[in-house]
N, C-alpha and C positions, 0 to 999 in steps of 0.2 A: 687226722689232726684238725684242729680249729683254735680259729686267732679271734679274739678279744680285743679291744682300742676303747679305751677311756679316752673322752677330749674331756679334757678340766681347764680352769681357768690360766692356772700355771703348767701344769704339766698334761704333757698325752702319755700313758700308760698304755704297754701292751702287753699280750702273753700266749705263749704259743702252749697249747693243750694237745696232748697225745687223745685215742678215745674213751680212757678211764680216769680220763680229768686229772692227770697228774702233768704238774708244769714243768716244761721241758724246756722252756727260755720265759724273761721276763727283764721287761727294759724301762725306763725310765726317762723321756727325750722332754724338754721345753714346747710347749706349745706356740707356734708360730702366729704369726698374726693373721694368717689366711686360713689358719687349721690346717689345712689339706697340708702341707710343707711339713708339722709335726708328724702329720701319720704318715707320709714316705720318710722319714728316719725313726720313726719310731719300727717301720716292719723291715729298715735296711738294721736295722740294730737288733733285733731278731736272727735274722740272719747272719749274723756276724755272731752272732754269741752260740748258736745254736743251729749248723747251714741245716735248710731243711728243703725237698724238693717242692717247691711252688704248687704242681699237679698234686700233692698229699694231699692240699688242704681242701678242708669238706663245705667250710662255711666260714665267714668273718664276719662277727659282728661286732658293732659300733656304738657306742654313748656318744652325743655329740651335744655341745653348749651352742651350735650356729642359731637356732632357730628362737631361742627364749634369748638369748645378747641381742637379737637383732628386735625383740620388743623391745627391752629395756631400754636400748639405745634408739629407739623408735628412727631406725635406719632399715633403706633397703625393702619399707613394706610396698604393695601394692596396691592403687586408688581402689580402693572398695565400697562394697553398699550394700546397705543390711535391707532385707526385703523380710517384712513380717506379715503373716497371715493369718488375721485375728478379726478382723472389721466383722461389727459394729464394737467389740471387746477389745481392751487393750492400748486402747487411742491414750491413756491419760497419760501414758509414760513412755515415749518413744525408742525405738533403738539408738544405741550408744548413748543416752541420757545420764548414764553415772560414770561415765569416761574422761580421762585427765583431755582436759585441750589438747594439752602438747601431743597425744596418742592421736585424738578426733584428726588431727592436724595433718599427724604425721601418716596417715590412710586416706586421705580425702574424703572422708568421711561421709557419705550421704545416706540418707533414710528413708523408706518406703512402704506406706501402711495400704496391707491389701485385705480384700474380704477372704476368709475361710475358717480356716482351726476346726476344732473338735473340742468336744467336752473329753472329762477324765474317762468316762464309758463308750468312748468312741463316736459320740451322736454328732451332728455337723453343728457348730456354732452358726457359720451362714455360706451358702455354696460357694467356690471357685469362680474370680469374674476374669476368663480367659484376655477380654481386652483388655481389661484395667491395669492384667499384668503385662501386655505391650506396651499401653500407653507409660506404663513405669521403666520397660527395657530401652523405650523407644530419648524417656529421658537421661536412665543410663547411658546410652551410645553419646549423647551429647555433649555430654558434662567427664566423658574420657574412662568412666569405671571399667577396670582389667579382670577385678575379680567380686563376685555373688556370694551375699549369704543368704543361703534362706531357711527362715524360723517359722514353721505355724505351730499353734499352740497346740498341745498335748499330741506333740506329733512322733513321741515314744510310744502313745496308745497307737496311734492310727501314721501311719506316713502316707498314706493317698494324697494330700494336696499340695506337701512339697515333693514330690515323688512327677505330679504333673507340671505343679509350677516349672520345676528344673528344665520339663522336656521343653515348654511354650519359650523358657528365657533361652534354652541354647539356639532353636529352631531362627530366635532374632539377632542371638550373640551368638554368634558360633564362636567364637576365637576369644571368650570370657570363662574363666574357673567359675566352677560353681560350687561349692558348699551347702550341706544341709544338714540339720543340727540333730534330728535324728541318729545320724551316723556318729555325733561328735561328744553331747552332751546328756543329762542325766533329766530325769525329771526338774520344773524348774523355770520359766518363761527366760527370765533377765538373764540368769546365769548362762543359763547353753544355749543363748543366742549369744552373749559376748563371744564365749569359747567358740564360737560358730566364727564368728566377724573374723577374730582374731588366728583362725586359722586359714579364713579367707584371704587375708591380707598379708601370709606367707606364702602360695601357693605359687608363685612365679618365685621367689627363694627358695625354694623346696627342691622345683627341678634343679637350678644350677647347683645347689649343695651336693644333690643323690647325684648328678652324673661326675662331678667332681669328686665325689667320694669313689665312684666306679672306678674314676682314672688313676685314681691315689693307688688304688689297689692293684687296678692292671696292669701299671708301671712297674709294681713287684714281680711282677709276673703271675701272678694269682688269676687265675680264672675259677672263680668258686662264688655260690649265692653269697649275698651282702646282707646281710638282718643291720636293723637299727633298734635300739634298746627304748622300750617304751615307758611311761610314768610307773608303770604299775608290777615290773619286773618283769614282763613278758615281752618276746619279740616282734618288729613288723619287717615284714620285704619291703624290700624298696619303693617300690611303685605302690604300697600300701603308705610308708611314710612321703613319697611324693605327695598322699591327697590329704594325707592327715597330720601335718608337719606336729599340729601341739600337742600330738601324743605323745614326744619325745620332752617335755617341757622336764620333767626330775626324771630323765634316765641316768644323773649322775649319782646323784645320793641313794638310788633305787640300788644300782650296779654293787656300789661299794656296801648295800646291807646283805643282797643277794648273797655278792661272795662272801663276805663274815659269816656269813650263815654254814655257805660250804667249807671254809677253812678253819675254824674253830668247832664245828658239828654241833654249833648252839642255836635252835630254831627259836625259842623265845629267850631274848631280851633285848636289852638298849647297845644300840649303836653308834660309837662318834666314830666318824668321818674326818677326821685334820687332813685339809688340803694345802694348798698353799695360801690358798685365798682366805676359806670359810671353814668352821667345821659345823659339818651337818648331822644334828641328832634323832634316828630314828627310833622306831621302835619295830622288833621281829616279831610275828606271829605267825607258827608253825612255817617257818624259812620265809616266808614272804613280808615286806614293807607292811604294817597298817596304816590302810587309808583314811584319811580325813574323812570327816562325815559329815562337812559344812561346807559353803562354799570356799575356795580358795583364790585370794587374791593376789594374782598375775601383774605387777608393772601398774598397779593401782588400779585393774580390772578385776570385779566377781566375776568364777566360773564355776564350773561346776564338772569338769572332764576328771574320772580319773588321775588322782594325785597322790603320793604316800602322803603322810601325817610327820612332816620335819621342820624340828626348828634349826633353823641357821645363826648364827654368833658370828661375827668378824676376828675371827681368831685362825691364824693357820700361817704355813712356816713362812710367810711372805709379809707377815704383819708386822707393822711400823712398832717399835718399842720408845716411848717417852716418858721423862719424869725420874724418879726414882723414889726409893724408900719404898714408904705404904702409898706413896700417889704413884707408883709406875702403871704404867696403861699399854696395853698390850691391844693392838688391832683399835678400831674395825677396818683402816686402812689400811693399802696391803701396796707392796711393788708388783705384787702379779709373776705375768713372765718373765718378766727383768728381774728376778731374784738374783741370777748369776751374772748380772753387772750391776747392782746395786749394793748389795750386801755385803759386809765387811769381811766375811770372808773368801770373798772373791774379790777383793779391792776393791771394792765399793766403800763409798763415804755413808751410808745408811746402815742404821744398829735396826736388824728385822729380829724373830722368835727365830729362826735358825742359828743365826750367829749365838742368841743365846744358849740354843742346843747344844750346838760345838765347845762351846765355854763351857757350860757344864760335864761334856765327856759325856752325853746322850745320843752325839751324832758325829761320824766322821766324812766330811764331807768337807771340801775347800781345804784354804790353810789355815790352821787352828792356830798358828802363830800371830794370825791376826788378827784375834778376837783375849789373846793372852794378857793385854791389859786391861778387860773390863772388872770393874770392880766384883768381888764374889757377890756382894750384899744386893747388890741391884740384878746379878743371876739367878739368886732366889728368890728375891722378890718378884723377878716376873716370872718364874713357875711356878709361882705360888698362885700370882694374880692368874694364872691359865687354870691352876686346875681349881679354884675356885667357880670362876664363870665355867667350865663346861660341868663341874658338878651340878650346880646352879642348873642348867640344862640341862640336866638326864630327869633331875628331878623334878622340874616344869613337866616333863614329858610320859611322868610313870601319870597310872589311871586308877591307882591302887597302894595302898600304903607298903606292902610286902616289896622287897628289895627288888630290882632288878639286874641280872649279871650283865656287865659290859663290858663289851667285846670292840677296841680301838684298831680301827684301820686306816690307812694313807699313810703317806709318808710324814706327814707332821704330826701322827703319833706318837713321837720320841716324847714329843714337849711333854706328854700325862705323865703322872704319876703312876707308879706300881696297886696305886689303894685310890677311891675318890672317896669324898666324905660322904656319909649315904648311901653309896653301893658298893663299895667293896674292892674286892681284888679287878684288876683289870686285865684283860685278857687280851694278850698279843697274840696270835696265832701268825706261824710260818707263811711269808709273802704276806704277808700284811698291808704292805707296802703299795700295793698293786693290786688289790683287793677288786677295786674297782671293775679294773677290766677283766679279771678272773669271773667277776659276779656279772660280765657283759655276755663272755663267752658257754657260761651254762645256763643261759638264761632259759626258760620254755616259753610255749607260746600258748597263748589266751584265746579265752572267750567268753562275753557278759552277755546278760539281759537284764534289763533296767525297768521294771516300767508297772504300772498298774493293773491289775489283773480283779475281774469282780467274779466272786468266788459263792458260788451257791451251796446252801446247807447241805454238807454231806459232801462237798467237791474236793476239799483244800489238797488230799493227799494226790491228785488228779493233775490238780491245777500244777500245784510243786513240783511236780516227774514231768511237767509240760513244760517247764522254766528250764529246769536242771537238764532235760533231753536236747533242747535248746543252744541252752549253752555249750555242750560239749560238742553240740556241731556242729556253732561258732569258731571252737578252736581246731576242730579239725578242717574247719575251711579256710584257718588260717594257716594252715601249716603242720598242723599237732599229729602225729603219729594215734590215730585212735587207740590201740593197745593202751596207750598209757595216760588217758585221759583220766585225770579224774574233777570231781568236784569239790573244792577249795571251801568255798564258803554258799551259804544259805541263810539271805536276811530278810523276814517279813516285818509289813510294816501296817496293820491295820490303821485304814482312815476311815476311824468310825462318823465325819462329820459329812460325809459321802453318800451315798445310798448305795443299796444293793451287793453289798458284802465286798467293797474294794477293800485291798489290799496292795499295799507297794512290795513287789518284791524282784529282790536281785540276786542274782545265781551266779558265780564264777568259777568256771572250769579250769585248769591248764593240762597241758601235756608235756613230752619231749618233742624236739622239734624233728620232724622228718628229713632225712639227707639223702640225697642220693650218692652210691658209692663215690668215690676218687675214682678219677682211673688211673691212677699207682701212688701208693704211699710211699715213701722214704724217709729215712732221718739220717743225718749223719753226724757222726761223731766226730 
């Protein structure tokens, strides 16, 4: 068996999975304000629906919202410092230069320009000045920085000098995280030095979350590896997600397209997401998210890590309903996890899209008696006003005039209609509901290469089996069971304004995840 945990903004989701992916319990709990609190009742409600013996289980994996609330709410980060490796190059625009204050603010933000980098061909821009980068640790220590990032340029072609930089900064800071952008981000100066920073300055959050999350689990009595659900659908171990917390940044919307994908057996199309909060529109390609191919902007930060391609709406079963007629307005603000003391049909004084649900006879949930006097005409008109905006949103989202089929999961999928205007039938599939952590719990595990490659006349098929060999054993050093490796996608990018036949290209493998047995399965009925 294997367990599943969506952390959402309102709700934790979980689902216990037999090993031919067929769900054998699925619960529903409020999310706590600690998180950790929602997922020990969310696996005591497992339990209770479905008793299962603890030693079954083979693996638990997690989506978790700690690490992207705790930017947005720019709480909880760690004094950080961006160390960049570019001198004489790169002086004009310093790190964190296009960062909201209140962010710069909220990390202690300091900056540090040293000599090194590399051209896109690997050639050195200017060598490594080992003191300069003491004399840069030495004012780190001073000024109180906990955790390092460090950026040298084209350091996806080459990582030699953040590779040394890292050894010279711990050898002075021993007891400082260190970050390098190599590991984090895509081709790109500004961008995957932010996503660099900004994963620096979770990395003392990271551990308390992962061993919190261990306890969460051990308290069930679970002893089984722990995955965390990463941007891109694929899995990290823990102590992977300890160094690399913002891989986890859209494992929510990723989770919930994953499992659409496996519950409805539709590997392309559009996906909405109704949460409580948001609903999130992606798009499937061959079962996986498509990713954005631009930078993505983070809490008012460009990055470049890693992201699916979704749009979000403030619509989901938690949202404020005002107004009425043709001006009713539905979202963008929401009660969150207080739906079930807020909401009129839990006697709450607040009219949210649930309560509307219930009135319409789309949802049974609370007391429906207490939603029996809202007028029909303002019922409809705020289902009207929802499936407007999220059609409105698939259709933003196609890349192609031809229809796209969509497939609606979360629990605030009631709110859709049966048809959207522009694409059609809409497709509920069985656990829908719980989608999320279904698409946590089958998740596989990954493997990229990113980066520039200069390719000689008569090489390219050479070079390509060097990227793609690469990757797949990326994902088997993550985890991936090699048997079932394969390659996902192959994107070249000729920069003809380059010399010497470069080409950008990115390779991505996935696999199944490897487990080790149980040592004893049970279920009980």
């Amino acid at each position: 068996m294997r367990i599943g945990i969506d952390v959402g903004g309102t709700n934790t989701d979980a689902v216990l999975l037999d090993d031919d992916g067929s769900v054998l319990a699925a619960v529903k709990c409020s999310t706590s304000a600690d998180v950790s609190g929602g997922i020990v009742a969310a696996l005591s409600g497992l339990q209770a629906q479905r008793a299962f013996d603890p030693a079954g289980v083979r693996a638990v994996m997690i989506g978790t919202t700690h690490f992207i609330n705790a930017l947005v709410e720019a709480r909880r980060l760690a004094p950080t410092a961006a160390l960049r490796l570019g001198l004489p190059a790169t002086a004009s625009l310093p790190p964190m230069v296009d960062w909201p204050e209140r962010l710069v603010q909220a990390v202690s933000g300091r900056a540090y320009l040293a000599h090194g980098g590399h051209e896109f061909d690997g050639r050195t821009i200017s060598d490594l000045d080992e003191d300069e980068l003491r004399r840069h640790a030495a004012d780190m220590a001073a000024h109180g920085v906990r955790s390092v990032a460090i950026t040298s340029v084209f350091s996806p072609v080459n990582t030699e000098f953040e590779l040394r930089a890292a050894e010279v900064l711990a050898a002075e800071l021993p007891h400082v995280a260190i970050s390098l952008s190599h590991e984090i981000g895509r081709i790109g100066l500004l961008e995957r030095e932010n996503a660099t920073v900004v994963n620096a300055a979770l990395r003392e959050l990271a551990s308390g979350i992962v061993d919190g999350l261990r306890a969460s689990v051990a308290g069930a009595g679970i002893d089984a590896p722990i995955y965390l659900s990463s941007n891109d659908g694929t899995l990290l171990d823990v102590e992977h997600a300890r160094r690399y917390p913002v891989s986890t940044f859209a494992s929510g919307p990723t989770n919930s397209m994953r499992g659409a994908a496996v519950l409805s057996g539709v590997h392309t199309c559009a996906v909405v997401d109704v949460g409580g909060t948001t609903s999130d529109v992606g798009v499937l390609q061959r079962g996986f998210p498509r990713e954005a191919t631009t930078e993505v902007s983070v809490a008012g930060i460009r990055t470049n890590f890693r992201m699916p391609d979704v749009l979000s709406i403030g619509i989901g079963g938690g949202s404020l309903v005002r107004g009425g007629g043709s001006d009713v307005r539905v979202g963008p603000d929401s009660v969150g996890f207080r739906l079930v003391e807020q909401a009129l049909v839990f006697g709450g004084s607040t009219l949210t899209a649930t309560d509307i649900a219930v009135a319409a006879g789309r949802a049974d949930i609370g007391d429906a008696s207490l939603v029996a006097h809202l007028d029909p005409a303002l019922v409809r008109a705020a289902l009207d006003r929802i499936a407007v905006d999220v059609a409105d949103a698939v259709d933003r989202m196609r890349t192609s005039a031809q229809p796209l089929p969509v497939v609606a999961v979360g629990g605030g999928s009631v709110l859709l209609p049966d048809r959207l205007a522009g694409a059609g039938e809409v497709l509920r599939p069985e656990n829908f509901a719980v989608a999320n952590a279904i698409g946590a719990a089958i998740a596989q595990v990954g493997g990229e290469v990113d980066r520039v490659f200069s390719i000689e006349p008569g090489k390219r098929t050479e070079v390509l089996d060097t990227a793609r060999a690469e990757a797949a054993e990326r994902a088997v050093a993550a985890g991936a069971d090699p048997r079932t490796v394969e390659v996902l996608e192959v994107d070249e990018v000729p920069l003809p304004y380059l010399p010497g036949g470069a080409t950008r290209i990115r390779v991505k493998a996935v696999g199944d995840l490897q487990l080790a047995p149980a040592r004893r399965e049970a279920v009980h009925a």
